[in-house]
C-alpha positions as CSV (number, residue, x, y, z in Angstrom):
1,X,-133.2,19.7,113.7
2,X,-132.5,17.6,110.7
3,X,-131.7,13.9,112.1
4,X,-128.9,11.4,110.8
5,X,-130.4,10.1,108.3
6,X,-129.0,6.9,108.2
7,X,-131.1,6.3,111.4
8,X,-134.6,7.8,109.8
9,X,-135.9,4.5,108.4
10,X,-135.6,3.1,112.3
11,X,-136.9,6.5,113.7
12,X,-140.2,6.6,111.5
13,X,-140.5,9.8,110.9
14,X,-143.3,11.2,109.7
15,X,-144.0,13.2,106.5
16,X,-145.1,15.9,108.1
17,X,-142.1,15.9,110.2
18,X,-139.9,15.7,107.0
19,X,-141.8,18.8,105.9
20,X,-140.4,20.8,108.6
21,X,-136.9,20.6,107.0
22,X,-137.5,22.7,103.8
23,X,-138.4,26.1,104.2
24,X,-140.8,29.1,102.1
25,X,-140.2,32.1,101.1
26,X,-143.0,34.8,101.4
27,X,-143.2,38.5,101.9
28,X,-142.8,39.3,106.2
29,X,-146.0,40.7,107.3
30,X,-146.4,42.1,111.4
31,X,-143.4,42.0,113.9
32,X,-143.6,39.9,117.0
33,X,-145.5,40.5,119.8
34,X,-145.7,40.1,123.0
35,X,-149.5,39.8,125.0
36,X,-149.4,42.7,128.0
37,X,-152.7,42.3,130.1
38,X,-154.7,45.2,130.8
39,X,-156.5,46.2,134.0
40,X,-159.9,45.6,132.5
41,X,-159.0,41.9,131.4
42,X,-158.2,42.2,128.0
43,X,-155.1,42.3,126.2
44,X,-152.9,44.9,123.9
45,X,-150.2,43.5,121.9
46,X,-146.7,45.2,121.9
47,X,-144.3,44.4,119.4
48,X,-140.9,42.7,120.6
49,X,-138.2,45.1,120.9
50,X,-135.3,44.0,118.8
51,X,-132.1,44.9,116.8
52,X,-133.0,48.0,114.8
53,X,-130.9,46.6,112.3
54,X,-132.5,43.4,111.5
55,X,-135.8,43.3,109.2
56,X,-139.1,42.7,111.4
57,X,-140.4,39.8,110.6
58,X,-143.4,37.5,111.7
59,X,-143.1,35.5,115.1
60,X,-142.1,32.0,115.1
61,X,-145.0,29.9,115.1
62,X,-147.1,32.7,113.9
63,X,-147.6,30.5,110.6
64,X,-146.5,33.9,108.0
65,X,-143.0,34.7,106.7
66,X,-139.9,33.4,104.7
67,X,-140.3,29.9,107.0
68,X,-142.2,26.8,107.7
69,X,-145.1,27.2,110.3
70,X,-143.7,27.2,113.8
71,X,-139.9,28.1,112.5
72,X,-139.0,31.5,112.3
73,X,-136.7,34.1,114.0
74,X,-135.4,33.8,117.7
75,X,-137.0,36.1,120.4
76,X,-133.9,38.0,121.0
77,X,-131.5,38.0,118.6
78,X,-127.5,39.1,119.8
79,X,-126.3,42.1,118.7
80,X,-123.9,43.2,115.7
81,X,-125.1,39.8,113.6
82,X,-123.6,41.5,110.6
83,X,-120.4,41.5,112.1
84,X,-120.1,37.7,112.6
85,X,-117.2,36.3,110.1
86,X,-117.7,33.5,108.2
87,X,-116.9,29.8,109.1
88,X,-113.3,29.3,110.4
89,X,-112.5,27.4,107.6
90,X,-109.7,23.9,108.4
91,X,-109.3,20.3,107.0
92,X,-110.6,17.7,108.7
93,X,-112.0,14.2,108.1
94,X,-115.3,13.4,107.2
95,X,-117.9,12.0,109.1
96,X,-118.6,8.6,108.1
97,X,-121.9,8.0,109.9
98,X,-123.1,11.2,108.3
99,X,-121.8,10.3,104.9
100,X,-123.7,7.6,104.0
101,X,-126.4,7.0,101.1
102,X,-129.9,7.8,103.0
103,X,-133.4,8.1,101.3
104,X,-136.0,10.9,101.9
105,X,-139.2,11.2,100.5
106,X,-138.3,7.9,98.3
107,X,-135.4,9.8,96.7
108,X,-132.1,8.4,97.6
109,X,-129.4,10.6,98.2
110,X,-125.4,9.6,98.2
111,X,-123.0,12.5,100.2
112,X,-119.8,13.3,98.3
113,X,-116.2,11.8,99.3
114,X,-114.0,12.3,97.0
115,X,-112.4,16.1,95.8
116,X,-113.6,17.0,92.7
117,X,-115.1,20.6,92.4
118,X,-119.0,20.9,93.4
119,X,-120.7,24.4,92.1
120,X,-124.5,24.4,92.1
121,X,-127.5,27.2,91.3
122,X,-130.9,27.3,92.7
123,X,-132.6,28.7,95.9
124,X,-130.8,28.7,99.0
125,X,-133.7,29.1,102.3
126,X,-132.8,29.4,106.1
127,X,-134.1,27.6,108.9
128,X,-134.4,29.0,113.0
129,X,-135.8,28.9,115.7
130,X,-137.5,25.8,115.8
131,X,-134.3,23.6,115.3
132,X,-132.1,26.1,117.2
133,X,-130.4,24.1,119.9
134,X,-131.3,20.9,118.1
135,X,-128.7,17.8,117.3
136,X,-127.8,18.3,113.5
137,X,-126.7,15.6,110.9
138,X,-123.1,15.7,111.9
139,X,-123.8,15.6,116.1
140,X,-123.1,18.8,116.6
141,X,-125.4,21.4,118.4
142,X,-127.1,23.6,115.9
143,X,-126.9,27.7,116.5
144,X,-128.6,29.7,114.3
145,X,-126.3,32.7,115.4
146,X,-123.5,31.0,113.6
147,X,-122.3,30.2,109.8
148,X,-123.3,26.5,109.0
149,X,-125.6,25.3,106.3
150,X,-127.5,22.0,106.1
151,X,-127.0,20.5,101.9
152,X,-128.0,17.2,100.7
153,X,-125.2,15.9,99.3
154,X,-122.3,18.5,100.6
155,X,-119.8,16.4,102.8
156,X,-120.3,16.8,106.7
157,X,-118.4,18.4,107.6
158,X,-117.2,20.9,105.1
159,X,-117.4,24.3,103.8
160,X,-119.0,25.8,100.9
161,X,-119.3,30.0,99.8
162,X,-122.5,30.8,99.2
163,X,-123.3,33.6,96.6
164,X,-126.6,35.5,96.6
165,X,-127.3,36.4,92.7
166,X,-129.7,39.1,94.1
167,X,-128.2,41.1,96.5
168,X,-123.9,39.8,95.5
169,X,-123.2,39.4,99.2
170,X,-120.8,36.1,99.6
171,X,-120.3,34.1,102.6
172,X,-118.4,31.1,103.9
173,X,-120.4,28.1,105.7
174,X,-119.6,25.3,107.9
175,X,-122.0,22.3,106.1
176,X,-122.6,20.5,109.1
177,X,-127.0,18.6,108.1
178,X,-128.9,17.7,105.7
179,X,-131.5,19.4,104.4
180,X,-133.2,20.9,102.3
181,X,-135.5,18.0,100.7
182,X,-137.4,20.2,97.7
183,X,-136.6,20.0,93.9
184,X,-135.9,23.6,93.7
185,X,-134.0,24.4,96.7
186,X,-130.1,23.7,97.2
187,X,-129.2,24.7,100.4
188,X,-130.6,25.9,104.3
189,X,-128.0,28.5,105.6
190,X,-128.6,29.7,109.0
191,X,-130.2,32.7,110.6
192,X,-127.2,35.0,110.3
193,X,-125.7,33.5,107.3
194,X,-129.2,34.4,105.3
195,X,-128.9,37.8,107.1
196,X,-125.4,38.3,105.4
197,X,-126.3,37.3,102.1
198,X,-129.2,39.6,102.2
199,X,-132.6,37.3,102.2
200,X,-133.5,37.0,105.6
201,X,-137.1,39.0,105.1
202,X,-137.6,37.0,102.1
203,X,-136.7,34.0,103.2
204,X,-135.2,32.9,100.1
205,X,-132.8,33.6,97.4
206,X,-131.1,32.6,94.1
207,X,-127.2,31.6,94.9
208,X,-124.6,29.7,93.9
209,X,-122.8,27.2,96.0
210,X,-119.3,26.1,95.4
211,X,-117.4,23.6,97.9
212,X,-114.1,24.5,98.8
213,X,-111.8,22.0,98.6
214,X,-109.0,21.0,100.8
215,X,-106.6,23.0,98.8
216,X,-108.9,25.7,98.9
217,X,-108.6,25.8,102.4
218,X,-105.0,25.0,102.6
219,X,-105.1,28.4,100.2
220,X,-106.9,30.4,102.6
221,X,-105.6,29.6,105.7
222,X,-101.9,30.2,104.3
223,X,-103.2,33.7,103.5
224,X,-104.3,34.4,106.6
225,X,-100.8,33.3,108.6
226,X,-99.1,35.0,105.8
227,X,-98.1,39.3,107.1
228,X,-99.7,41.4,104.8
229,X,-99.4,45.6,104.5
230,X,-102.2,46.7,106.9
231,X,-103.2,50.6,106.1
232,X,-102.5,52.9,109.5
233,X,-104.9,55.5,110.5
234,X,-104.2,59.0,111.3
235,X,-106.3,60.4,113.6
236,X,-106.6,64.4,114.5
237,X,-108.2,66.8,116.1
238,X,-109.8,70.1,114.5
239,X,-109.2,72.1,117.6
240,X,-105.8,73.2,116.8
241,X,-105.0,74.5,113.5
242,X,-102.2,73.0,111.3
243,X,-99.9,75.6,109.5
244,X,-99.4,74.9,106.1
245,X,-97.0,77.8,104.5
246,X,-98.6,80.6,105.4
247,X,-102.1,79.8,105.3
248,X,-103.4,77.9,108.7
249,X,-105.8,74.9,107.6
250,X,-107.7,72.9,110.4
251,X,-106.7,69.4,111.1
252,X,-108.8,66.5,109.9
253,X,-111.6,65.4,111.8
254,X,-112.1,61.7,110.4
255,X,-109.9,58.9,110.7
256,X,-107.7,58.9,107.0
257,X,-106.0,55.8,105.7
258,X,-102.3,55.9,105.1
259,X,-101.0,53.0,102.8
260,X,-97.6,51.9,105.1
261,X,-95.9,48.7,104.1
262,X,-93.8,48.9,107.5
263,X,-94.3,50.9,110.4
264,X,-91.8,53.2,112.3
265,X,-90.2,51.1,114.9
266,X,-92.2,50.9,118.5
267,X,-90.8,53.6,121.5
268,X,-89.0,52.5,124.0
269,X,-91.9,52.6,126.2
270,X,-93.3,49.6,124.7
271,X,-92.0,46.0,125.4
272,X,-90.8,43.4,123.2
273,X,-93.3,41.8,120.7
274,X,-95.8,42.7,118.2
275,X,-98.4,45.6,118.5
276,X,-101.2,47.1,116.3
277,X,-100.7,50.8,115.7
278,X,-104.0,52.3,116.4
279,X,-104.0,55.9,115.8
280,X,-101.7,58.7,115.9
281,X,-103.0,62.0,117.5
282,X,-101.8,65.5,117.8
283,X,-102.9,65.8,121.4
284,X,-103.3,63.8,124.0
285,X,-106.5,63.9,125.2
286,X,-108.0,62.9,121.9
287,X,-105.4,59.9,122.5
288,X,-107.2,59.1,125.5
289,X,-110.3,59.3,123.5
290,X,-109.2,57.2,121.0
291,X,-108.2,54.8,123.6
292,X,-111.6,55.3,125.1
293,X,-113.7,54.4,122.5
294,X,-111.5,51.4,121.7
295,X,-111.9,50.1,125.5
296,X,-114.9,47.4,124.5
297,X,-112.5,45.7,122.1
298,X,-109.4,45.4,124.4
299,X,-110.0,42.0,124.7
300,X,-108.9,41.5,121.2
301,X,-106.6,44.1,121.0
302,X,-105.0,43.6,124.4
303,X,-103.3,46.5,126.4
304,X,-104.7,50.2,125.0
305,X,-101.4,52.1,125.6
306,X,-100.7,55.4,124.4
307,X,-97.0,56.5,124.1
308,X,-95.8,59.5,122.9
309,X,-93.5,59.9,119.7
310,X,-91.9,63.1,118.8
311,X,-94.9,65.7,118.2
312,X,-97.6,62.3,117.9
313,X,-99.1,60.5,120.7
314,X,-99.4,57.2,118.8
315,X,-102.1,54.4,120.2
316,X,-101.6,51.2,121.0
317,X,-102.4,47.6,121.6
318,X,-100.4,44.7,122.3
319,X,-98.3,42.8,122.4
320,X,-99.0,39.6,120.9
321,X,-96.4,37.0,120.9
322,X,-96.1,36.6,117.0
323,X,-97.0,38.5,113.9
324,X,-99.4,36.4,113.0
325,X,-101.4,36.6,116.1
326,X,-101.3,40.7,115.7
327,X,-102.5,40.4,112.0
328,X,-105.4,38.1,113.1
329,X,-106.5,40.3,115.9
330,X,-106.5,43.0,113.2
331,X,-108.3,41.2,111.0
332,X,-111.1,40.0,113.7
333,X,-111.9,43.6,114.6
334,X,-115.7,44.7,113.1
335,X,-115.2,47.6,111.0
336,X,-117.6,49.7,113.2
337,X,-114.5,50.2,115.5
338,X,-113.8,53.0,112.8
339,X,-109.8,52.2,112.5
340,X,-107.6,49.9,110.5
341,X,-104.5,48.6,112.1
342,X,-100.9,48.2,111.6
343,X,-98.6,45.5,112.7
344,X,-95.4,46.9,114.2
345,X,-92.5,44.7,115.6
346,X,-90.6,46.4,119.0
């Protein structure tokens, strides 16, 4: 992982150790493998099971792919990568050790400090496994599961949104080292983050970095406290029909948004507080469904309860002790969970 680099000069780092920090972009070739022996001696290579849903790419260390000789991918990967949000954005103050002028490669670089607006084009790369677990620029513990960025110049730490050109994908970053050291290239985004924007296989892209500024965050976070209209789902079964006049038509089978500004007030059953309106079923066993297949999220959507209301069996979860926590949970759940709260007050 990239070093502070006020301290390179004492640390004598090597240029091929500097090289390390900028990454290539090639076409992916084989997956990984691992070596199973055979009875007879030899040895059959079997390619490492993985996510389905990430592109195969070369091993770490196997010298091919969008990366720098022994960087690459990790061996196993978490699941639902695509699901991770972006940087949780917040003011804070800037590291001075990790803002000071440093040279690389006899090219002295000065970090911004003051608030004027940064937007820059060129190629943004990604860097892995080999610095994963490594001390970054700004002390912290580098993950390449998570949103952060390494940028020359960008102030540690900060945020940036990164836009591919290629594939329009945006993303949010924490900038927390420095890197990458190459005339062409503008930023090293992280496993995940290059996943997001779409250049993971690859290895690089065209984007566009802008910094956000403190008032941009002040801006973001005040939309996020602030209660927005949340669309409720309605969700029935096609095993009874509906009448409709005189002409029986079969219930819906997928989950339909309903625009709703305010829900209906929560039953009785409920206690006092906020709640996110899951669903609202015709029978209750597809309730219990419902409530089923929400079971791996309960620990953002807290209690699944599922309450009755005149011919509905509405869903659940709750309570949270302010609208703003409620619209948050909502806002934190992956959109493979196949529903889209609403925030009702009991």
């Amino acid at each position: 992982m990239r070093a502070p680099f006020d301290t390179f000069a004492m640390r004598g780092l090597s240029l091929a150790v500097l090289l390390t920090l900028a990454a290539c972009g090639t076409t992916p070739q084989k997956p990984a493998s691992n070596n199973v022996p055979l009875p007879s001696g030899g040895k059959v290579k079997v390619p490492v099971r993985q996510d389905p849903t990430l592109p195969v790419l070369p091993a770490a260390g196997s010298g091919r792919g969008g990366y720098y000789k022994d960087d690459g991918p990790g061996d196993n990967p978490p699941a639902n990568l695509r699901d991770v949000p972006d940087a949780e954005v917040r003011n804070e103050p800037y590291s001075t050790r990790s803002n000071r002028p440093y040279v690389v490669f006899g090219k002295t670089y000065t970090p911004i400090t003051d608030n004027e607006p940064f937007k820059q084009k060129g190629t943004g790369t990604w860097y892995g496994k080999k610095f994963h677990g490594q001390r970054t620029s700004s002390g912290e513990i580098y993950d390449m599961y998570k949103m952060t960025a390494a940028h020359p110049t960008l102030p540690i730490p900060s945020y940036a949104r990164v836009t591919s050109i290629d594939s329009g994908q945006q993303v949010i970053v924490r900038i927390n080292d420095r890197g990458p050291f190459h005339a062409t290239r503008v930023i090293d985004v992280s496993y995940t983050a290059a996943l997001k924007l779409g250049f993971l296989g690859k290895g690089s892209h065209q984007v566009v970095v802008e910094r956000l500024l403190p008032a941009d965050i002040d801006a973001i976070l005040a939309a996020r406290a602030a209660p927005k209209p949340v669309p409720s789902v309605v969700a029935i079964s096609i095993d009874t029909p509906v009448e409709t006049g005189a002409v029986a038509q079969p219930e819906i089978t997928a989950l339909s948004a309903v625009d709703a500004t305010v829900a209906a007030p929560a039953p009785a059953a409920l206690a006092t507080g906020f709640y996110l309106q899951l669903g609202a079923y015709s029978r209750a066993d597809n309730a219990e469904a419902g409530r089923a297949q929400l079971a791996p999220y309960a620990q953002t959507l807290g209690n699944l309860d599922v309450v009755p209301a005149g011919p509905l069996f509405r869903l659940y979860g709750g309570p949270f002790t302010s609208r703003t926590d409620a619209a948050r949970a909502a806002a934190s759940l992956p959109a493979s969970a196949g529903v889209k709260p609403i925030v009702i007050e009991r």
